[in-house]
N, CA, C and O atoms as a GROMACS GRO file, in nm:
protein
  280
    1UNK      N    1 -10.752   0.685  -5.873
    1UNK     CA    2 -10.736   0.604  -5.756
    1UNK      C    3 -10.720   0.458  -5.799
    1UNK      O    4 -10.784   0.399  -5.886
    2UNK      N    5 -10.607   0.402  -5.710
    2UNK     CA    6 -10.610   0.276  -5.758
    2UNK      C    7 -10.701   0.178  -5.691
    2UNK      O    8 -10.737   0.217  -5.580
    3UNK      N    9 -10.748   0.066  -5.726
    3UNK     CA   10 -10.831   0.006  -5.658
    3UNK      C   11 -10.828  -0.159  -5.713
    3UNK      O   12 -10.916  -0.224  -5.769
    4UNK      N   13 -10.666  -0.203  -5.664
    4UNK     CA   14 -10.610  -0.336  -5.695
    4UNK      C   15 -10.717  -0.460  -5.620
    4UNK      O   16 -10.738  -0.558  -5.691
    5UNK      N   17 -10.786  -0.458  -5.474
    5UNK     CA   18 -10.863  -0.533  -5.443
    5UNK      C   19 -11.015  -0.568  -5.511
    5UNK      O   20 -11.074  -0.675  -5.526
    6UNK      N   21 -11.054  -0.409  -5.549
    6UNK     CA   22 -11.174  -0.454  -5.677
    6UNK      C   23 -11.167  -0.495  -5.794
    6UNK      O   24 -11.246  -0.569  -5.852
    7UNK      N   25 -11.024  -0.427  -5.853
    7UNK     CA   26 -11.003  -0.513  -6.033
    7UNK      C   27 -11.006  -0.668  -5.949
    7UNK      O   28 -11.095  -0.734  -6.003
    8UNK      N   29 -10.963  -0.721  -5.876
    8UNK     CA   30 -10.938  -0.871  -5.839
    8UNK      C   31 -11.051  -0.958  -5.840
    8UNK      O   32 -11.093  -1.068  -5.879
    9UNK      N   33 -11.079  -0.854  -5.779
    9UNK     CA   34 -11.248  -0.920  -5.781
    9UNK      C   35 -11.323  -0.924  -5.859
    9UNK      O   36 -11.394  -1.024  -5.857
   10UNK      N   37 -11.351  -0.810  -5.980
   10UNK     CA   38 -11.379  -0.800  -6.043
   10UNK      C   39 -11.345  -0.924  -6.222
   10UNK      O   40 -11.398  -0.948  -6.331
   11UNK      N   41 -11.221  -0.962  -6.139
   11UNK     CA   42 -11.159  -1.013  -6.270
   11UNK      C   43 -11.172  -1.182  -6.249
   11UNK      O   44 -11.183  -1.270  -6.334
   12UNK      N   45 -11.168  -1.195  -6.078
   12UNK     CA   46 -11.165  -1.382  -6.066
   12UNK      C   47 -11.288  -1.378  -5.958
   12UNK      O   48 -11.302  -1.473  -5.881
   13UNK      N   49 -11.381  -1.262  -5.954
   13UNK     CA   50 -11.504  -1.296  -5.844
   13UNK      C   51 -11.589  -1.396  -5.940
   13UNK      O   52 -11.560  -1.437  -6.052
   14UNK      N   53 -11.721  -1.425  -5.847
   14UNK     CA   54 -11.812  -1.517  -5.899
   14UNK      C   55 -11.931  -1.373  -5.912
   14UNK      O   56 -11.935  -1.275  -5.838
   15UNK      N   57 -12.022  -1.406  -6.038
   15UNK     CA   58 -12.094  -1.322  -6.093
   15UNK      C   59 -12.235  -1.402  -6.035
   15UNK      O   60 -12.234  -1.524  -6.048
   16UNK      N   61 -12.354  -1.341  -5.972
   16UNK     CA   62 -12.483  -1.417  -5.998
   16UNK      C   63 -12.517  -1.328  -6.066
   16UNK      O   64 -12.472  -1.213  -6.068
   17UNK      N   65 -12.634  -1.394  -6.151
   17UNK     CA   66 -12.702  -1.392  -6.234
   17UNK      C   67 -12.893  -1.361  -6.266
   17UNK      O   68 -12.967  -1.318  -6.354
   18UNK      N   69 -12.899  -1.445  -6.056
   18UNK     CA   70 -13.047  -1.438  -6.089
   18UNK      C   71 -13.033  -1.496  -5.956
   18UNK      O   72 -12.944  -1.572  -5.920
   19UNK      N   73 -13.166  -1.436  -5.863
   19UNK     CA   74 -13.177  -1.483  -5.748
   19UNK      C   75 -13.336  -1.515  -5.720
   19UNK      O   76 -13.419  -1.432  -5.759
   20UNK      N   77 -13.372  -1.617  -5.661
   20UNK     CA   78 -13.518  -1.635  -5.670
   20UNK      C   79 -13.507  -1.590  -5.493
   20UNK      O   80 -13.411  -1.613  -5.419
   21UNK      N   81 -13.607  -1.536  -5.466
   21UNK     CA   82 -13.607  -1.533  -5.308
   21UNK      C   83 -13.751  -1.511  -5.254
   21UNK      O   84 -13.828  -1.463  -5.336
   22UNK      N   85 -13.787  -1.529  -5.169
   22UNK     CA   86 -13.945  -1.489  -5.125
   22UNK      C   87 -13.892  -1.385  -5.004
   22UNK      O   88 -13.806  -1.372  -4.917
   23UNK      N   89 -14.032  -1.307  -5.078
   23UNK     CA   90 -14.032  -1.176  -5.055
   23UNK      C   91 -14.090  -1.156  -4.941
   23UNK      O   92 -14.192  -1.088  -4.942
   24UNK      N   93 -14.042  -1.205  -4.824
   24UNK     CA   94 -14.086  -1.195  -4.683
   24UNK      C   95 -13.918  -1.137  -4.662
   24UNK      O   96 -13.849  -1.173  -4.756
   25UNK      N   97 -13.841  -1.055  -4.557
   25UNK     CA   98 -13.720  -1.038  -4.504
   25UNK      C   99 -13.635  -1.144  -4.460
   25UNK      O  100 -13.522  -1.154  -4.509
   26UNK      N  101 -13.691  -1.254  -4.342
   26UNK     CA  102 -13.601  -1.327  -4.297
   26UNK      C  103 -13.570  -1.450  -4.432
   26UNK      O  104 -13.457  -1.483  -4.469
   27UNK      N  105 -13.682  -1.494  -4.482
   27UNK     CA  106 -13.649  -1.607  -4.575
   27UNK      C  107 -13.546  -1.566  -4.668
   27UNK      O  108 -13.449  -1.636  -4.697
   28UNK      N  109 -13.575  -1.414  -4.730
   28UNK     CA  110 -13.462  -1.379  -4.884
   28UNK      C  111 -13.340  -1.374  -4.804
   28UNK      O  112 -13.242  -1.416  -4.866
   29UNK      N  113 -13.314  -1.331  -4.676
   29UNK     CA  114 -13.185  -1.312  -4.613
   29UNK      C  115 -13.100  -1.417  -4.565
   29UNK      O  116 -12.982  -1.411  -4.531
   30UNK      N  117 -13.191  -1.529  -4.566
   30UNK     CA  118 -13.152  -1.675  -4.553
   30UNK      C  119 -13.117  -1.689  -4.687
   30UNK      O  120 -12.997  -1.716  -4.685
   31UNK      N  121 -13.152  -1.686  -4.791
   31UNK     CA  122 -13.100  -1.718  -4.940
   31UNK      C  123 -13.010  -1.672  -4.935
   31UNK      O  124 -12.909  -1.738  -4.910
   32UNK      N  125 -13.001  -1.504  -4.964
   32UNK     CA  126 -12.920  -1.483  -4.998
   32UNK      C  127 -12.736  -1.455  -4.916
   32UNK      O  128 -12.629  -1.426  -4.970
   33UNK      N  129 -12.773  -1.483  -4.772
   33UNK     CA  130 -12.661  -1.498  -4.698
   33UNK      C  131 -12.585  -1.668  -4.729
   33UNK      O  132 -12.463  -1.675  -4.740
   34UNK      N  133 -12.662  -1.778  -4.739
   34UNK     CA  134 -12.596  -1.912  -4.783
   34UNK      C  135 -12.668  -1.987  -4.904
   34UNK      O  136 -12.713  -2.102  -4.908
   35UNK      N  137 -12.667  -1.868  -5.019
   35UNK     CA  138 -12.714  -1.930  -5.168
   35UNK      C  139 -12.785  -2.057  -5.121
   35UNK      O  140 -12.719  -2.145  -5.176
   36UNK      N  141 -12.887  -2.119  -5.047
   36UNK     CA  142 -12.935  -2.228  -5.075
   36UNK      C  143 -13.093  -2.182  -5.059
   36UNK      O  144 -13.107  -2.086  -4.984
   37UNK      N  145 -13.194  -2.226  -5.107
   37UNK     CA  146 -13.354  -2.202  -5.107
   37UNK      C  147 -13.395  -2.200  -4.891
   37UNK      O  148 -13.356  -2.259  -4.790
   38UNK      N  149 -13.481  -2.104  -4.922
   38UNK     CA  150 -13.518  -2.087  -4.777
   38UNK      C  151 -13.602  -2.173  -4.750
   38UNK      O  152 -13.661  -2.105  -4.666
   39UNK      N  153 -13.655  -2.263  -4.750
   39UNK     CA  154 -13.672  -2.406  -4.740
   39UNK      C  155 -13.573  -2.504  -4.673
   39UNK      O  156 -13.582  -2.554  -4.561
   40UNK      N  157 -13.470  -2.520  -4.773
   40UNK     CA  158 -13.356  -2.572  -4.665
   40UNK      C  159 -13.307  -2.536  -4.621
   40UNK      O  160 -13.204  -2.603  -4.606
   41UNK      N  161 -13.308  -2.401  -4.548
   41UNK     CA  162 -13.271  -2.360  -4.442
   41UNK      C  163 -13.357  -2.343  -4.317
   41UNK      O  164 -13.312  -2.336  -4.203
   42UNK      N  165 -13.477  -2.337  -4.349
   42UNK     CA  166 -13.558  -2.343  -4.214
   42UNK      C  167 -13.643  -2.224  -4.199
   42UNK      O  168 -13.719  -2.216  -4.103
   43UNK      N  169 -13.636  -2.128  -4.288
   43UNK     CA  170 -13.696  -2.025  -4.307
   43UNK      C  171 -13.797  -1.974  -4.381
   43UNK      O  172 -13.778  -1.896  -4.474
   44UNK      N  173 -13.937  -2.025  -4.336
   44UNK     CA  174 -14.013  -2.005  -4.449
   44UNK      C  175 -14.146  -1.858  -4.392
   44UNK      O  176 -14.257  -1.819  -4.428
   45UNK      N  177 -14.032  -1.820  -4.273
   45UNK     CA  178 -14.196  -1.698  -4.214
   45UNK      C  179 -14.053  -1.564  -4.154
   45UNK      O  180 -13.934  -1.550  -4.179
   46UNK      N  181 -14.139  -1.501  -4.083
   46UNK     CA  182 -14.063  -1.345  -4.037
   46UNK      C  183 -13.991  -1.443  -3.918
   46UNK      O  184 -14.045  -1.542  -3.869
   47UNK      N  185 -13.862  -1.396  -3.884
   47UNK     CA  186 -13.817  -1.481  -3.785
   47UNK      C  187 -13.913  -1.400  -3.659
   47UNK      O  188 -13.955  -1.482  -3.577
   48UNK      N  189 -13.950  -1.274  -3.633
   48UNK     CA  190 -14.017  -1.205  -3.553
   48UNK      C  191 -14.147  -1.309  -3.517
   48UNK      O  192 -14.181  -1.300  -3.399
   49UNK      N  193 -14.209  -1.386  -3.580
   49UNK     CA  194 -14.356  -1.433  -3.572
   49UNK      C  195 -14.318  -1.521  -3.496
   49UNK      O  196 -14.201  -1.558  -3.489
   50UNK      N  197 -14.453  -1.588  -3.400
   50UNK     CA  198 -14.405  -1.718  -3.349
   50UNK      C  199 -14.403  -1.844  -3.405
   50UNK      O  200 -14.479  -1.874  -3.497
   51UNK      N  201 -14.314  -1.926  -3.354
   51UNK     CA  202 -14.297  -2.046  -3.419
   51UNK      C  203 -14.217  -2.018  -3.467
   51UNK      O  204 -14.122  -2.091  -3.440
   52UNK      N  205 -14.188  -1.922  -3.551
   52UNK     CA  206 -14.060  -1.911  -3.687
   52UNK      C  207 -13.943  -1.939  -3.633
   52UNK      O  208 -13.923  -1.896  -3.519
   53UNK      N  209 -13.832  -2.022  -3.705
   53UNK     CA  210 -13.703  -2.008  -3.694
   53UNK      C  211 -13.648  -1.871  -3.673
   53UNK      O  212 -13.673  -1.770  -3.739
   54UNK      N  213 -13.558  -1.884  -3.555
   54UNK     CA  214 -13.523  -1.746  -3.531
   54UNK      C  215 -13.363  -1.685  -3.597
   54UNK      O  216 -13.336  -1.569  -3.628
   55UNK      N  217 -13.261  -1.830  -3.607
   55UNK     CA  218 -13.105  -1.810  -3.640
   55UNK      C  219 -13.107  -1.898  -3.736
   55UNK      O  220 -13.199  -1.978  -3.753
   56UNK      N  221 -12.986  -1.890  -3.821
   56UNK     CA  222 -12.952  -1.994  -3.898
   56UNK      C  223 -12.865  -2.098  -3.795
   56UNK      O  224 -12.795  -2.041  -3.711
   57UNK      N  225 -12.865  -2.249  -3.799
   57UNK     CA  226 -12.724  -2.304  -3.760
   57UNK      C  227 -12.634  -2.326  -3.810
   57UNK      O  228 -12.622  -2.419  -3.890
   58UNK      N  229 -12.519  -2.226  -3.771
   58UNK     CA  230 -12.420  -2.224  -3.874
   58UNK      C  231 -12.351  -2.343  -3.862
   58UNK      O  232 -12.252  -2.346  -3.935
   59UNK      N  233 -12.370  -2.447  -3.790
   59UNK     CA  234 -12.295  -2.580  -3.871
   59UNK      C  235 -12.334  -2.651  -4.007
   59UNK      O  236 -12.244  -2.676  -4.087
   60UNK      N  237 -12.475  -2.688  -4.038
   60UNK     CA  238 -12.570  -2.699  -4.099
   60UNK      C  239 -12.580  -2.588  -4.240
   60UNK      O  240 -12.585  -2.631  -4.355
   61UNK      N  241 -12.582  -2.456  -4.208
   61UNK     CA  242 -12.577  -2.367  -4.284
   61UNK      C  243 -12.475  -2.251  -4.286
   61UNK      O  244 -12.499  -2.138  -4.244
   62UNK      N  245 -12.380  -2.286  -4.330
   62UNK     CA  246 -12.278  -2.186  -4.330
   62UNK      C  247 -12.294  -2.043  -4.399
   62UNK      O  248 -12.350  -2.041  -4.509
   63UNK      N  249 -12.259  -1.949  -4.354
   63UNK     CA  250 -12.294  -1.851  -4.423
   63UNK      C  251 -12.209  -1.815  -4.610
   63UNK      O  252 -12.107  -1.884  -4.618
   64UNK      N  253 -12.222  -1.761  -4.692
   64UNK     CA  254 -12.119  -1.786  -4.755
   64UNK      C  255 -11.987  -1.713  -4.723
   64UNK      O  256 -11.885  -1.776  -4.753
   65UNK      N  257 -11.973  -1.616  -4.679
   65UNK     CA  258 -11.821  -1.564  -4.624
   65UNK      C  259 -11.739  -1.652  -4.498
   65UNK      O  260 -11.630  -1.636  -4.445
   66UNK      N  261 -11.872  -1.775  -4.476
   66UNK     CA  262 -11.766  -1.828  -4.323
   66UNK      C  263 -11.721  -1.959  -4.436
   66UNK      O  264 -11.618  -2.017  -4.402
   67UNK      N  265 -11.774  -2.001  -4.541
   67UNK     CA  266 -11.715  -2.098  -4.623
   67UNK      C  267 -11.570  -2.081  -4.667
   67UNK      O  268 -11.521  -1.971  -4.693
   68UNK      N  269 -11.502  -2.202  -4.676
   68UNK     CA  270 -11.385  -2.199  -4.667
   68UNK      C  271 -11.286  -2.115  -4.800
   68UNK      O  272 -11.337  -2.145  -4.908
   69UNK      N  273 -11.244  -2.082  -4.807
   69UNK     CA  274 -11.166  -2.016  -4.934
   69UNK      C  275 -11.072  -2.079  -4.972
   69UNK      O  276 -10.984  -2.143  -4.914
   70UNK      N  277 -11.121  -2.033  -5.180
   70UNK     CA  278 -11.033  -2.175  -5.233
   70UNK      C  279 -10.862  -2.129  -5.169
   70UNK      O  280 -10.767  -2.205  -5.186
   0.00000   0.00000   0.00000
């Protein structure tokens, strides 16, 4: 099977390496949806709890697939 969209990716994607995340759900999903520390994003509890941030703002925090492509 050919699979021309994964060699592509495979050949000019970006590789991570290492992800630090805290091990609560909403905070690592904040990392790892806009690579930046869940801290600056606003996420440091279960978005379920009260008080907690419930969304990201995607002006502020873009997700990485809504970031622009080179």
């Amino acid at each position: 099977m050919r699979t021309p969209n994964l060699d592509a990716l495979a050949k000019d994607g970006m590789r991570f390496g290492n992800c630090f995340a805290t091990p609560v759900c909403s905070p690592a999903r904040s990392e790892v949806m806009t690579g930046k520390y869940n801290f600056r994003t606003g996420f440091r509890d279960m978005a379920s709890r009260k008080g907690a941030v419930s969304s990201l703002d995607p002006k502020a925090h873009p997700t990485i697939p809504q970031l622009p492509q080179p």
